[in-house]
C-alpha positions in Angstrom: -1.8 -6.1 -17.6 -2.2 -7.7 -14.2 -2.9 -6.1 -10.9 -0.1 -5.6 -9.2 0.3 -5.6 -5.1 2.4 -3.1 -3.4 3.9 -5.5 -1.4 7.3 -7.0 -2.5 11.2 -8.4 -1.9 14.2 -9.0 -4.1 17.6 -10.1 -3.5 20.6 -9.9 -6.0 24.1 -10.7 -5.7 26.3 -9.1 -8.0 30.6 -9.3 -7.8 33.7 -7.5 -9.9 36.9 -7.4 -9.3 37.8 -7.5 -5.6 34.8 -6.4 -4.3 30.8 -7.8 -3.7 27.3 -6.6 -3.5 24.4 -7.0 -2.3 21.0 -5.6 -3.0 18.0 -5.9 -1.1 14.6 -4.5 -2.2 11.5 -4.5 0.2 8.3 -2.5 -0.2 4.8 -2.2 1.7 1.7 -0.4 1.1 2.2 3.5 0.7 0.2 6.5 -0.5 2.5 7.5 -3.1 6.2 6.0 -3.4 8.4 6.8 -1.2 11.5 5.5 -2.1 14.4 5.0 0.8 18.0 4.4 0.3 20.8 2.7 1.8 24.1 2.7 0.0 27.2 2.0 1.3 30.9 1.4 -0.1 31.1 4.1 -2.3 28.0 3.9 -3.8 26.0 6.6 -2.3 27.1 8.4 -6.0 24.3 6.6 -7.7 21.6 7.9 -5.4 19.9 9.7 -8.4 20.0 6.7 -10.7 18.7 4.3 -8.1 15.8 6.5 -8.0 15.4 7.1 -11.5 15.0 3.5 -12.0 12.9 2.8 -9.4 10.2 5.1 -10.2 10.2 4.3 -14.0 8.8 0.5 -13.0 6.7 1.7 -10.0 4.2 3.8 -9.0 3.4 3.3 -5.4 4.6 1.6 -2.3 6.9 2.5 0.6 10.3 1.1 -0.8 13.7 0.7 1.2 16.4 0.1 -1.1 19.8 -1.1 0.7 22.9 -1.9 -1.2 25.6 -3.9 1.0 29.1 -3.5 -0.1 31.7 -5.9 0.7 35.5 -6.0 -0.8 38.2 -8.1 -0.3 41.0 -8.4 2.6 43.6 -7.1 0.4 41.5 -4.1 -0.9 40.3 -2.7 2.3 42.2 0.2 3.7 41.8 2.1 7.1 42.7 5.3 8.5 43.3 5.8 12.4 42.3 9.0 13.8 45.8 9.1 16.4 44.6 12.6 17.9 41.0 11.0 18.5 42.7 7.8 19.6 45.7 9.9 21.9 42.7 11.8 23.5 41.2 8.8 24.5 44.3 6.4 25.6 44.9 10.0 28.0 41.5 9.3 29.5 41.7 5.4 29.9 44.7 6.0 32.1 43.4 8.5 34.1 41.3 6.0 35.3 43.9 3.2 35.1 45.8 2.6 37.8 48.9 0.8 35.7 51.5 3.1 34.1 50.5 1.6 30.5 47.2 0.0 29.0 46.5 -3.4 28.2 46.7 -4.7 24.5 42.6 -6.2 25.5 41.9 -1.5 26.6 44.0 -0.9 23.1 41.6 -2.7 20.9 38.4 -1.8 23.1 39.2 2.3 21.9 40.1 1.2 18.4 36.6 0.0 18.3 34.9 3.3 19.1 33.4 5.4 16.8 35.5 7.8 14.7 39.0 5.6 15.8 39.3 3.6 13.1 37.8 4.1 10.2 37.7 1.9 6.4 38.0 4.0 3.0 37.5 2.9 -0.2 40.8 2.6 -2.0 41.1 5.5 -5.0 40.1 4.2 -8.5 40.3 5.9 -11.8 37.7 6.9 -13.6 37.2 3.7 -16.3 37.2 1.4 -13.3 34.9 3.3 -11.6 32.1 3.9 -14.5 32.5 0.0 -14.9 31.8 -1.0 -11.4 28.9 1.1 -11.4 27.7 -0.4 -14.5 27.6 -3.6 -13.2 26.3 -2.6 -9.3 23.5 -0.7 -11.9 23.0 -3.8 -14.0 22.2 -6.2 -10.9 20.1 -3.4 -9.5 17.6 -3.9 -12.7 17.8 -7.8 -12.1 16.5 -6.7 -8.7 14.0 -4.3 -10.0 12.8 -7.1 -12.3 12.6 -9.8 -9.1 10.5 -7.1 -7.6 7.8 -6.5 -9.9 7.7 -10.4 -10.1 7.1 -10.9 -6.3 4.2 -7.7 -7.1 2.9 -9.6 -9.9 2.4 -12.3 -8.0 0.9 -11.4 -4.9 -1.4 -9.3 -7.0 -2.6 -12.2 -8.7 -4.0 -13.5 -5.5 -5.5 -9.9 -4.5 -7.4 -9.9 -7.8 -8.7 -12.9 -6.9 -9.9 -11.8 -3.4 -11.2 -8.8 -5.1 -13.6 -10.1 -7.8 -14.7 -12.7 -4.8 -15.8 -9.3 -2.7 -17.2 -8.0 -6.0 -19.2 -11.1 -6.8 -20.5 -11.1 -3.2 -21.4 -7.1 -3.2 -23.5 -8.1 -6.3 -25.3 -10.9 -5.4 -26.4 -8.6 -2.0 -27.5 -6.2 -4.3 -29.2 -8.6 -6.3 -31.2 -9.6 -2.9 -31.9 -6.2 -1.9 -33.0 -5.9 -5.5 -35.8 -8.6 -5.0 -37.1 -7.5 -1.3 -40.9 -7.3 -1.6 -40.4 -4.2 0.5 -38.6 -2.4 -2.4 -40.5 -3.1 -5.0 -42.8 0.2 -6.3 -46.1 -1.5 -5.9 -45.4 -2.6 -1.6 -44.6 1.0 -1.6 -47.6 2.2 -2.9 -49.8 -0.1 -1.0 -47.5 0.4 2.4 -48.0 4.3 1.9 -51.5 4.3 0.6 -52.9 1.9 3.7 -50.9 4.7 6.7 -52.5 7.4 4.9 -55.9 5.8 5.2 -55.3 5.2 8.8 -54.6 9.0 9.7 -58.1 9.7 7.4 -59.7 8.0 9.8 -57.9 9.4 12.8 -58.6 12.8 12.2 -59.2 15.3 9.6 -56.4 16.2 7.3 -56.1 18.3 3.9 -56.5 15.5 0.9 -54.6 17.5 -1.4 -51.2 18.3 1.0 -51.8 14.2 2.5 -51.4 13.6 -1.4 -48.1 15.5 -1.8 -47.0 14.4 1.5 -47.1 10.7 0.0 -45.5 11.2 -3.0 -42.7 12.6 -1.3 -42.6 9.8 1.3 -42.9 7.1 -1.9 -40.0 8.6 -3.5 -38.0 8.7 -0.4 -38.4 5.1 -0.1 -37.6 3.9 -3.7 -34.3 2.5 -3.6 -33.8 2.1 -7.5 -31.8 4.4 -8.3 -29.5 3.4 -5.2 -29.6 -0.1 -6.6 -28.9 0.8 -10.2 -25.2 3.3 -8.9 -24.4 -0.2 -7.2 -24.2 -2.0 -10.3 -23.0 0.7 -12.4 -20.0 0.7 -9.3 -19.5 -3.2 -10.2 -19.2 -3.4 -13.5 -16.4 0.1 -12.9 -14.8 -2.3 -10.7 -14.6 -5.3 -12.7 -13.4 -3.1 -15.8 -10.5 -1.6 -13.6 -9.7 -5.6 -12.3 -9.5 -6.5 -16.7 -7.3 -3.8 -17.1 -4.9 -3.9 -14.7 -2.0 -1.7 -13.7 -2.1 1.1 -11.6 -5.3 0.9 -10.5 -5.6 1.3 -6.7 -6.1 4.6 -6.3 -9.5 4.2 -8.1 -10.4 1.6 -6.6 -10.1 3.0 -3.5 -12.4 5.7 -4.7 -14.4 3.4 -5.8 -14.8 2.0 -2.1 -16.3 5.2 -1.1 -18.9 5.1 -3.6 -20.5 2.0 -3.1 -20.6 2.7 0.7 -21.9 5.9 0.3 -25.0 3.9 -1.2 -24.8 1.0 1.2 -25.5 4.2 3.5 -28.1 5.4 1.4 -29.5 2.4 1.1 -30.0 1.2 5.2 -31.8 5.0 5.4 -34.2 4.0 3.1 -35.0 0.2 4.5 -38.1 -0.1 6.0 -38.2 -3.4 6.8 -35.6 -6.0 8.3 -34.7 -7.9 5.2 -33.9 -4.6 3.4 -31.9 -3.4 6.6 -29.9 -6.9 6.5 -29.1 -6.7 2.8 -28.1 -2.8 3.5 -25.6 -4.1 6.7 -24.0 -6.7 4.9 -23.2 -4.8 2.1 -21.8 -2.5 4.1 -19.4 -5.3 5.9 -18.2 -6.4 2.2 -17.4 -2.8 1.1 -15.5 -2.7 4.3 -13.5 -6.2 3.1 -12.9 -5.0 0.2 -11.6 -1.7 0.6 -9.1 -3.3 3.3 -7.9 -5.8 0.3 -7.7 -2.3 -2.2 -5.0 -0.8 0.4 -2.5 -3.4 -1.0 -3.4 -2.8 -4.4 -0.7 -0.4 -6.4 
């Protein structure tokens, strides 16, 4: 299974007898899925269903879903609202100063709002369960386009990924091999300011001793360094895997920077306080990149 992006669009056409469709899919990055509908031509009866099958393939993502209906000239059929349209021809020549209005004022109030209205023609039941078995049909042709286009598009993410995984570890691998992180700089480091204050003044051996020790294990950034790759090879598993992974790796995200964190506090020297920056600049890259990730 393949990582799969949140972002998305499918187009299907789809025709019976004397009417069209059209459905258009589109989806971004979302929290959860959040699934938005448009259905018009009847249709707004397989609200449910459209949902149904929309959240069986997918799992996150802000989706709009629009279905455009279109029928034929000879199957279209309108209603006029006369009061509506009486109410407003009494008003247009109130203000007209000719004793009857134009054809051109006519059509301007058939075209507001409310005036004239299209209805769908009245089917019986069979035509009606067949129609919508064949706007339903398309709509999984659609569904399938969609988690194509995912597919796709998360094939390029992965590959940004494992590139901002591959560059977290070779940082690591650098702060790894400071001389200032290795145990034995430490100990020398520690053991030569401690040497300094005996001379400065006078000071309890014992308590300078403990004092050290803590300093010492204060400084030692292996167990930081040893999280970071336990956090990379987590993230490379997730990447093999596939599917429905971004969540995780999201959390994920936080963990290695809460080490990154960790590990500039504990730098004490500029090579070790680069290694700890940049890291922290590639987390940031690729938690952005993780936001598209379903």
């Amino acid at each position: 299974m393949t990582v799969s992006s949140m972002t998305g669009f499918a187009r299907v056409d789809g025709a019976a007898d004397g009417f069209g469709w059209t459905w258009e899919l589109r989806s971004v990055n979302g929290k959860g899925l959040d699934v938005r509908l448009r259905l018009n031509g009847g249709f707004e009866r397989l609200e449910a269903k459209v949902r149904d099958a929309v959240s069986k393939r997918f799992k996150r993502g802000n989706m709009g879903v629009t279905l455009n209906v279109s029928r034929s000239g000879d199957t279209n059929a309108y209603s006029v609202n006369r009061e509506l349209l009486s109410e407003l021809v009494q008003i247009a020549e109130e203000f007209d100063n000719t004793s009857s209005l134009s054809s051109g004022t006519i059509a301007d109030l058939m075209n507001v709002r409310g005036v004239l209205e299209a209805y769908e023609p009245q089917e019986d039941e069979a035509t009606r369960d067949a129609n919508d078995a064949a706007v339903l049909a398309s709509l999984n042709d659609a569904i399938d386009q969609m988690a194509a286009h995912r597919a796709e598009e998360g094939e390029k993410l992965d590959a940004m990924l494992r590139g901002h995984i591959d560059n977290i570890e070779a940082t690591v691998t650098r702060a790894q091999n400071c001389e200032a992180a290795r145990a034995e700089a430490i100990k020398d480091r520690l053991k030569r300011q401690v040497e300094e204050l005996m001379d400065a003044g006078k000071f309890d051996p014992e308590r300078l001793h403990q004092e050290a020790a803590v300093l010492a294990t204060k400084a030692d950034i292996r167990e930081e360094i040893d999280r970071l790759k336990a956090h990379i090879t987590a993230a490379r598993d997730m990447l093999s895997k596939g599917g429905s992974i971004g969540r995780k790796l999201d959390f994920l995200c936080q963990e290695f920077n809460r080490e990154a964190n960790t590990l500039c506090s504990k730098a004490n020297d500029i090579e070790l306080t680069n290694c700890g920056m940049e890291l922290k600049v590639i987390i940031d890259q690729l938690r952005e990149q993780v936001q598209n990730v379903e």
